[in-house]
MOPAC internal coordinates of N, CA, C and O (Angstrom, degrees):
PM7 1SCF
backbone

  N    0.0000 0     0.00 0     0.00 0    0    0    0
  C    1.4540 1     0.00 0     0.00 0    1    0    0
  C    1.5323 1   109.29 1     0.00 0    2    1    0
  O    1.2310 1   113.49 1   -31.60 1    3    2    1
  N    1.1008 1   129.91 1   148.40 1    3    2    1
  C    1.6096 1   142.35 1  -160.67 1    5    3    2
  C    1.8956 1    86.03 1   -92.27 1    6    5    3
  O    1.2310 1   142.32 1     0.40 1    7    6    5
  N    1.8137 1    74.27 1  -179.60 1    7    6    5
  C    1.5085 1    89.60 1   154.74 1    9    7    6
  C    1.3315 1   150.80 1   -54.48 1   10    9    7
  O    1.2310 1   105.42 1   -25.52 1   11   10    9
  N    0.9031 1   144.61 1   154.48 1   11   10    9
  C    1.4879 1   130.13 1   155.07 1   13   11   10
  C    1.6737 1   105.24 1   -83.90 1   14   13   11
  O    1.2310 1   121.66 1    -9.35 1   15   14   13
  N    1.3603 1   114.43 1   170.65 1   15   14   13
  C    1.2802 1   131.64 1   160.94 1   17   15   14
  C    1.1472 1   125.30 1   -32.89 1   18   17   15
  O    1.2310 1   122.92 1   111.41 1   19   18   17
  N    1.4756 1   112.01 1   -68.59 1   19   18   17
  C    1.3509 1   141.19 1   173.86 1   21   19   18
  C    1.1695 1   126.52 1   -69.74 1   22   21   19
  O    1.2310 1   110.03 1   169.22 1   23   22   21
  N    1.6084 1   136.32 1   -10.78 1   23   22   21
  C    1.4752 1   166.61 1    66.28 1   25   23   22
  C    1.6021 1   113.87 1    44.82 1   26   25   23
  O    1.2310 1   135.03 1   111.02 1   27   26   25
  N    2.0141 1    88.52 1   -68.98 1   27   26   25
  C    1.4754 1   115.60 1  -163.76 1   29   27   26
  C    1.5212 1   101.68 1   -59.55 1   30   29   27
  O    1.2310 1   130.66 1   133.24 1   31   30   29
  N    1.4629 1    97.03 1   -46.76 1   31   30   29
  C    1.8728 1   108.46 1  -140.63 1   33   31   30
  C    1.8018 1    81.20 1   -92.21 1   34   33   31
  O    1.2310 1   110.30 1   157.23 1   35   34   33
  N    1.2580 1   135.83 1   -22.77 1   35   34   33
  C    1.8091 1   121.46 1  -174.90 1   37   35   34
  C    1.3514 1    92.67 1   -61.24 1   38   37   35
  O    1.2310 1   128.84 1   117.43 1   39   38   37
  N    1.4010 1   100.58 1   -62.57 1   39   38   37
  C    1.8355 1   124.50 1   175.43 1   41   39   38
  C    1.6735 1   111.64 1    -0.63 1   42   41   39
  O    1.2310 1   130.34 1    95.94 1   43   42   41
  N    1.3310 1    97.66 1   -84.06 1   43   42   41
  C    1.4475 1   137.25 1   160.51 1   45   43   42
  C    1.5290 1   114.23 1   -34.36 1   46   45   43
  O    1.2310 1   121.21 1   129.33 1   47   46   45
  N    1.0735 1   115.28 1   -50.67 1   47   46   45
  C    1.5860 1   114.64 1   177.87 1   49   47   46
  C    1.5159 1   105.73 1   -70.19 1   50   49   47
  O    1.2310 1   120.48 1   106.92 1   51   50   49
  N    1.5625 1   116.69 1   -73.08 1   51   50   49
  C    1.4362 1   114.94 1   175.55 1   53   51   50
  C    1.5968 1   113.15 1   -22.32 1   54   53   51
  O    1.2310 1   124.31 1   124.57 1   55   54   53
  N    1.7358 1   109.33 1   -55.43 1   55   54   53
  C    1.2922 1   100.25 1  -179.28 1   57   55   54
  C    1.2443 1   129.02 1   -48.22 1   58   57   55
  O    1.2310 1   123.97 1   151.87 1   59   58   57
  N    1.1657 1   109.99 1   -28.13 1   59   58   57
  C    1.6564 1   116.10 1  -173.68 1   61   59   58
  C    1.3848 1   112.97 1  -104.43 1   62   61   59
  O    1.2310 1   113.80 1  -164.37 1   63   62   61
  N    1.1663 1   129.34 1    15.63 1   63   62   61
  C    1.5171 1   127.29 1   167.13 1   65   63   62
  C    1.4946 1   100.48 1   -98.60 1   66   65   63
  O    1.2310 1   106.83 1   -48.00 1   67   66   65
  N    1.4299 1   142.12 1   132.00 1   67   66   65
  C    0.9609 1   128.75 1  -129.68 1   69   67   66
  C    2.0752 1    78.62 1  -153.64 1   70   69   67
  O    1.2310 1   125.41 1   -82.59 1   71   70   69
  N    1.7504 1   107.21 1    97.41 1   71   70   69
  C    1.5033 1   125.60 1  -179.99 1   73   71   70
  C    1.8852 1    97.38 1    26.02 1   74   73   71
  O    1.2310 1   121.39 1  -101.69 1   75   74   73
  N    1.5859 1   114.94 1    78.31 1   75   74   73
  C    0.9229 1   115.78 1   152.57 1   77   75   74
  C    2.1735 1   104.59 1    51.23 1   78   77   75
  O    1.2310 1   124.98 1   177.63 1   79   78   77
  N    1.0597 1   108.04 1    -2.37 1   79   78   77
  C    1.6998 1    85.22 1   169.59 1   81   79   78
  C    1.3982 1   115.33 1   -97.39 1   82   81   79
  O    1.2310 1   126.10 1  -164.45 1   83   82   81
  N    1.4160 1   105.87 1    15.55 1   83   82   81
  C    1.7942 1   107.91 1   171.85 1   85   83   82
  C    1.4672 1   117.44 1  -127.25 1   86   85   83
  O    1.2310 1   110.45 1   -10.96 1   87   86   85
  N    1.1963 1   135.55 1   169.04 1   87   86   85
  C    1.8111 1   135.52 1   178.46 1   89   87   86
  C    1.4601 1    90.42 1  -154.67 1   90   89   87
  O    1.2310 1   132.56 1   -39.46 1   91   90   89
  N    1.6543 1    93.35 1   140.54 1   91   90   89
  C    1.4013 1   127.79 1   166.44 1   93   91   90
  C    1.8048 1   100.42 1   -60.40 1   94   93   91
  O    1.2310 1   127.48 1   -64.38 1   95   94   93
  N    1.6118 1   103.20 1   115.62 1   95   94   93
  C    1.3621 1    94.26 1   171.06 1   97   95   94
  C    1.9170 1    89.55 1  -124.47 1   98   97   95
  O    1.2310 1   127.71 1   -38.25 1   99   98   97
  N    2.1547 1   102.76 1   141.75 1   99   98   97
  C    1.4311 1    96.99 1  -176.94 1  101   99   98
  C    1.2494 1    99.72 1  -149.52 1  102  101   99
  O    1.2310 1   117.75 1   -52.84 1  103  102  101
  N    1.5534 1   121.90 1   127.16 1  103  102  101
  C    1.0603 1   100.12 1  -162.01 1  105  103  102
  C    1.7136 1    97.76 1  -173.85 1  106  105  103
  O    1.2310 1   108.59 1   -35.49 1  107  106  105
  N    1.5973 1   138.95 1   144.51 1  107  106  105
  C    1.6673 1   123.32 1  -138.71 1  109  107  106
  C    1.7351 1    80.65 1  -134.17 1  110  109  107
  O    1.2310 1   138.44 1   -69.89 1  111  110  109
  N    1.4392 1    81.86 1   110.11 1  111  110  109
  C    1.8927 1   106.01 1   166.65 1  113  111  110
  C    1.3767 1   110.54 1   -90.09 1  114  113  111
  O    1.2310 1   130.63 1   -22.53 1  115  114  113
  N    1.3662 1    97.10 1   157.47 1  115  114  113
  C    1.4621 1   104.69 1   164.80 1  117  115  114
  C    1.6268 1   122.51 1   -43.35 1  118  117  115
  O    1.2310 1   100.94 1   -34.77 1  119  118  117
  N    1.1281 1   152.26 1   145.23 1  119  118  117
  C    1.4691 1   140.40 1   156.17 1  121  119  118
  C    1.5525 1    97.01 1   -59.54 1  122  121  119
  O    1.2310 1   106.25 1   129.51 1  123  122  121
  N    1.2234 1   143.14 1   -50.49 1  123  122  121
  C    1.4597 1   107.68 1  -166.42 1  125  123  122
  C    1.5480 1   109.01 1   -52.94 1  126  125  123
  O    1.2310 1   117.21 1   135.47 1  127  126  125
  N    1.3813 1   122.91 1   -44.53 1  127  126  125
  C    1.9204 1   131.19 1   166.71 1  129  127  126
  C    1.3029 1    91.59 1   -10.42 1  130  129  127
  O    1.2310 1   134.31 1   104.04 1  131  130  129
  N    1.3978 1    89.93 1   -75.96 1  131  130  129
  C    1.7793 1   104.11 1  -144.10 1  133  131  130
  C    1.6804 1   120.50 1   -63.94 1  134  133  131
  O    1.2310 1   130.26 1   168.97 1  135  134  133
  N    1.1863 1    97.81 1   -11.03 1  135  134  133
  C    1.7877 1   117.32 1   171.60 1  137  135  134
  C    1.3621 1   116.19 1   -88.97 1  138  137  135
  O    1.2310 1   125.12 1   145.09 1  139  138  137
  N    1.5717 1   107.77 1   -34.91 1  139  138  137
  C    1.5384 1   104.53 1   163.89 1  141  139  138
  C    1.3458 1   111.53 1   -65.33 1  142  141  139
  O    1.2310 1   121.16 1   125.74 1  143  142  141
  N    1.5995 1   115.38 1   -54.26 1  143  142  141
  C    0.8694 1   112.21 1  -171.07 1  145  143  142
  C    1.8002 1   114.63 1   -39.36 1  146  145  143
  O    1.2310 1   124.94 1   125.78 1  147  146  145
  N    1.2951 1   108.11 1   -54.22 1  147  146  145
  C    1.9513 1   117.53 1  -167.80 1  149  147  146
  C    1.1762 1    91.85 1   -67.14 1  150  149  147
  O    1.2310 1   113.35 1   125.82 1  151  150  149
  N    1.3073 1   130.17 1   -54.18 1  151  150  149
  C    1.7790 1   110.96 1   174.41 1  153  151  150
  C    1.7079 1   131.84 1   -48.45 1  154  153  151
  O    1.2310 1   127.10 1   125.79 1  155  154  153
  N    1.1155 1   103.95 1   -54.21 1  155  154  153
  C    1.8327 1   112.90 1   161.45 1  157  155  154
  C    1.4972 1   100.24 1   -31.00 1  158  157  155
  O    1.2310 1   121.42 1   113.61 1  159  158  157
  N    1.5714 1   114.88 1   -66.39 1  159  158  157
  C    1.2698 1   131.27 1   179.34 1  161  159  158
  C    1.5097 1   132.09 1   -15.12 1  162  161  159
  O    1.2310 1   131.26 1   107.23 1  163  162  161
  N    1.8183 1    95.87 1   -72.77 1  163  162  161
  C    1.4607 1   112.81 1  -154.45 1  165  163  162
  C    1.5687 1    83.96 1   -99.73 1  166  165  163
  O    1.2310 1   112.78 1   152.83 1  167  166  165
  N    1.2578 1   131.23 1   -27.17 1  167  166  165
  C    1.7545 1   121.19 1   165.05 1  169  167  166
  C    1.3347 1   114.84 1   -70.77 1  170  169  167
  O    1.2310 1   116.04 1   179.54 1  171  170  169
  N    1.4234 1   125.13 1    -0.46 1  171  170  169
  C    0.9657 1   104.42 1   166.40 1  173  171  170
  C    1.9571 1   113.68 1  -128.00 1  174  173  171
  O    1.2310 1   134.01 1  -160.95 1  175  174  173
  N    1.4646 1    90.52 1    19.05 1  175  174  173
  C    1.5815 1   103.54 1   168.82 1  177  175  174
  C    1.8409 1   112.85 1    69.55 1  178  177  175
  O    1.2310 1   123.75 1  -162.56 1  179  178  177
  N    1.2750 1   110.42 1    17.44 1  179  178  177
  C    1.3353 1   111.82 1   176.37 1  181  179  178
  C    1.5162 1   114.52 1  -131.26 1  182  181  179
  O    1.2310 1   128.13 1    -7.96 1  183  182  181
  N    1.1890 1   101.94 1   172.04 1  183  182  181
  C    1.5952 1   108.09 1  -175.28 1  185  183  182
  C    1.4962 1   113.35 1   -66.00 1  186  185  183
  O    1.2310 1   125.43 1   -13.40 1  187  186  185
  N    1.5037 1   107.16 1   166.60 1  187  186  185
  C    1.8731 1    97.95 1  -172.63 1  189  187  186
  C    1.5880 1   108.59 1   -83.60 1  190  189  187
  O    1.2310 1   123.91 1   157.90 1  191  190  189
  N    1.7042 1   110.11 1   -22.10 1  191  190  189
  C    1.7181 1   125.72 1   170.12 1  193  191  190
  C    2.1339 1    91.46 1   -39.15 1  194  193  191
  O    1.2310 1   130.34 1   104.65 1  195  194  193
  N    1.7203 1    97.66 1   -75.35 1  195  194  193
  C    1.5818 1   101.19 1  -179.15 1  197  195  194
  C    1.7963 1   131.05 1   -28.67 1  198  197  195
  O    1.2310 1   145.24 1   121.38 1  199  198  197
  N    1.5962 1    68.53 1   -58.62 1  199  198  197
  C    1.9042 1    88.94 1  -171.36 1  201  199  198
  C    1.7389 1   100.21 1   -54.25 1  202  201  199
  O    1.2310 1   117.69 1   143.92 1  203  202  201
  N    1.0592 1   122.00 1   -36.08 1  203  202  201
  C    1.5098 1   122.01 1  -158.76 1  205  203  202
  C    1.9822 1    91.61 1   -83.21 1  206  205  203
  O    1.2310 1   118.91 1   126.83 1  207  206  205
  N    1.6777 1   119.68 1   -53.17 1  207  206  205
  C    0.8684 1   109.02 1   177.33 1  209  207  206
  C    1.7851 1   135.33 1   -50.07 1  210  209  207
  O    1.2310 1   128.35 1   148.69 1  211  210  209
  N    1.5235 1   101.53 1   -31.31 1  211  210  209
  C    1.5508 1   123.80 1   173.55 1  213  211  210
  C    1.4048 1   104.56 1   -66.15 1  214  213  211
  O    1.2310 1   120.25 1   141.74 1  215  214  213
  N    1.4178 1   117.13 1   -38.26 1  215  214  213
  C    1.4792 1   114.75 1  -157.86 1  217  215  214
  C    1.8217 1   102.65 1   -66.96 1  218  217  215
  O    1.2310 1   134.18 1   142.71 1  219  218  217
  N    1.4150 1    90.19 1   -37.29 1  219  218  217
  C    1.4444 1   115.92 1  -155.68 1  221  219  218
  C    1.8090 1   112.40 1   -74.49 1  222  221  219
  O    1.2310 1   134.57 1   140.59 1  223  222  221
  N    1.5058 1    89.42 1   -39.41 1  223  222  221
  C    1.3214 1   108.63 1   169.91 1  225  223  222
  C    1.7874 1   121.18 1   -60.10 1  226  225  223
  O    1.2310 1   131.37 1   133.52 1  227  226  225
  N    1.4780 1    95.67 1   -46.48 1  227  226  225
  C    1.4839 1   105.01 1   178.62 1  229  227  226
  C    1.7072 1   103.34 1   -76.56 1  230  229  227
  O    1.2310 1   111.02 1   149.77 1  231  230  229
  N    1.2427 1   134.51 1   -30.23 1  231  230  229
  C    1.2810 1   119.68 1   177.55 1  233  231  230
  C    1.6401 1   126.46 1   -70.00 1  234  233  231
  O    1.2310 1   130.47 1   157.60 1  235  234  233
  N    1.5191 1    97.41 1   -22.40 1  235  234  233
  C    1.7186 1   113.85 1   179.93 1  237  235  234
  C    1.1709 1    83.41 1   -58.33 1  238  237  235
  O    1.2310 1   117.74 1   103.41 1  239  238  237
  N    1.6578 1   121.90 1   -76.59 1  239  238  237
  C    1.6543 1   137.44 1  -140.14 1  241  239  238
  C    1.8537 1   105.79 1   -56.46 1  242  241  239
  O    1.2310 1   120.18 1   140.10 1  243  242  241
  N    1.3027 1   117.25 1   -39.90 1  243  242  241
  C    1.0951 1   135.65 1   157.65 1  245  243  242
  C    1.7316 1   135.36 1   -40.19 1  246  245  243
  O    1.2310 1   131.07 1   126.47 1  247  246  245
  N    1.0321 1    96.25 1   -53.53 1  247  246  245
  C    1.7870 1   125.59 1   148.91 1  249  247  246
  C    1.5129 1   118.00 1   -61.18 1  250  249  247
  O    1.2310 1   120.37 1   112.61 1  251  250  249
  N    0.9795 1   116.90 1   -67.39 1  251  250  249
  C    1.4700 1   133.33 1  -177.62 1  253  251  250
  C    1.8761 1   106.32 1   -54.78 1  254  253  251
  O    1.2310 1   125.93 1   138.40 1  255  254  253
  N    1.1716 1   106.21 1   -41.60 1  255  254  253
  C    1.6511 1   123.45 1   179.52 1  257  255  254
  C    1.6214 1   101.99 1   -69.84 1  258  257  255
  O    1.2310 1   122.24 1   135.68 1  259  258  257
  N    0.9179 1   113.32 1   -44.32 1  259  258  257
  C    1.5813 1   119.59 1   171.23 1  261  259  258
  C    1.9675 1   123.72 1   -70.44 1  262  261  259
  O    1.2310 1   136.07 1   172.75 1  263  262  261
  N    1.8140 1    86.50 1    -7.25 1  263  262  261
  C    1.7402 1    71.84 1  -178.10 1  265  263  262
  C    1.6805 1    92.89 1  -108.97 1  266  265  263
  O    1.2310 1   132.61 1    -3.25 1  267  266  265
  N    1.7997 1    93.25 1   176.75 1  267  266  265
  C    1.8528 1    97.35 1   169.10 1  269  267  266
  C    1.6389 1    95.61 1  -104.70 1  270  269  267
  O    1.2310 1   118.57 1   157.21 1  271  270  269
  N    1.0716 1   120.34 1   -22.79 1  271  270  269
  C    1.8620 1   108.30 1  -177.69 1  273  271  270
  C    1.4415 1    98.77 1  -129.70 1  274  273  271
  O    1.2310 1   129.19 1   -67.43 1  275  274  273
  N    1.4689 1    99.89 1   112.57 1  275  274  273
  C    1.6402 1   104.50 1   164.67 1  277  275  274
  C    1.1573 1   136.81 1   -69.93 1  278  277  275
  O    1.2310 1   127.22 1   152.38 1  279  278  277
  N    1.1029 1   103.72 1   -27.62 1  279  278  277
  C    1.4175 1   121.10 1  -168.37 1  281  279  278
  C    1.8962 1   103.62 1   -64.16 1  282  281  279
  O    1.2310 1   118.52 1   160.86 1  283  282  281
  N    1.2639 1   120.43 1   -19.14 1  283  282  281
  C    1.4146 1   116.20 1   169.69 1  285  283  282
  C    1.3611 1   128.88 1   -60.38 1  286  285  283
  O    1.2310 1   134.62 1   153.61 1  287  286  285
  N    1.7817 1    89.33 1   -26.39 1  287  286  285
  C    1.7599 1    99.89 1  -171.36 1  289  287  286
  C    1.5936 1    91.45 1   -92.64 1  290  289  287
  O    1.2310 1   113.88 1   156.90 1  291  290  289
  N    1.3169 1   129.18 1   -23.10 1  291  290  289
  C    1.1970 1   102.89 1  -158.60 1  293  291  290
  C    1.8828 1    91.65 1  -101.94 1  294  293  291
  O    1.2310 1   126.34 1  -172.35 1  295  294  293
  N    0.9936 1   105.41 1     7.65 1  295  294  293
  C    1.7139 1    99.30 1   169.87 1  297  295  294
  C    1.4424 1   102.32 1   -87.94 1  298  297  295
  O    1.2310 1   120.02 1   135.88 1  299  298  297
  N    1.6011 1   117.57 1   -44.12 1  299  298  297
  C    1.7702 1   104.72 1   174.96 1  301  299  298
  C    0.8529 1   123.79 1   -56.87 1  302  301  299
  O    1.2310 1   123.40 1   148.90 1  303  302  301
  N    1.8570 1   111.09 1   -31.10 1  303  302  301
  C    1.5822 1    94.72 1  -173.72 1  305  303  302
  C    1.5747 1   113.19 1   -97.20 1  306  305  303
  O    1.2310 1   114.62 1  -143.73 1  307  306  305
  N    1.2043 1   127.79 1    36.27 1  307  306  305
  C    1.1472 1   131.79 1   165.44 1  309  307  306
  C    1.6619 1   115.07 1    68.82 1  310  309  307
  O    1.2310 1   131.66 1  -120.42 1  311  310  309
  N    1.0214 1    95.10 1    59.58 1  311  310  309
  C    1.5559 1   118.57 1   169.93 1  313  311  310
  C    1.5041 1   120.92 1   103.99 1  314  313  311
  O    1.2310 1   106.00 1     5.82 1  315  314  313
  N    1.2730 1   143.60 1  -174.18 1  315  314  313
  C    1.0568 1   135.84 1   159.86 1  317  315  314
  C    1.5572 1   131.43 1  -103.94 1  318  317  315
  O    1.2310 1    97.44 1   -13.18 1  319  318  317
  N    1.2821 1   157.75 1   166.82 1  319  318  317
  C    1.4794 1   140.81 1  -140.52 1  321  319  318
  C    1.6285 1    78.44 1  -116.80 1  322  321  319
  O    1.2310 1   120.10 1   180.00 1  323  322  321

């Protein structure tokens, strides 16, 4: 007897978590989000996984540039990367 459905798609996930340096993130945005998001995207020729990481990246650095002690932000946000 095969898989089940639900089988297929765990299957599938494991595959793509790649030794603990990735996490399942899931979670239902607005559609305007999700259109920015694919626009940011395809203007900037990368995936929306990327685009979200770049976005995210440049908003820390942005923040972080604005403080005198980092270490506050990186205690709220639960550790540092």
């Amino acid at each position: 007897m095969g898989m089940s459905t639900a089988e297929r798609q765990r299957a599938y996930r494991r595959r793509h978590l790649r030794d603990g340096a990735d996490e399942r993130l899931s979670m239902v945005v607005p559609v305007q989000v999700k259109r920015r998001l694919e626009r940011l995207a395809r203007h900037r020729g990368v995936s929306q996984r990327v685009m979200l990481a770049v976005a995210l990246a440049s908003l820390e650095q942005e923040i972080l540039n604005g403080m005198d002690d980092t270490s506050a932000f990186y205690d709220s946000a639960g550790g540092s990367l």
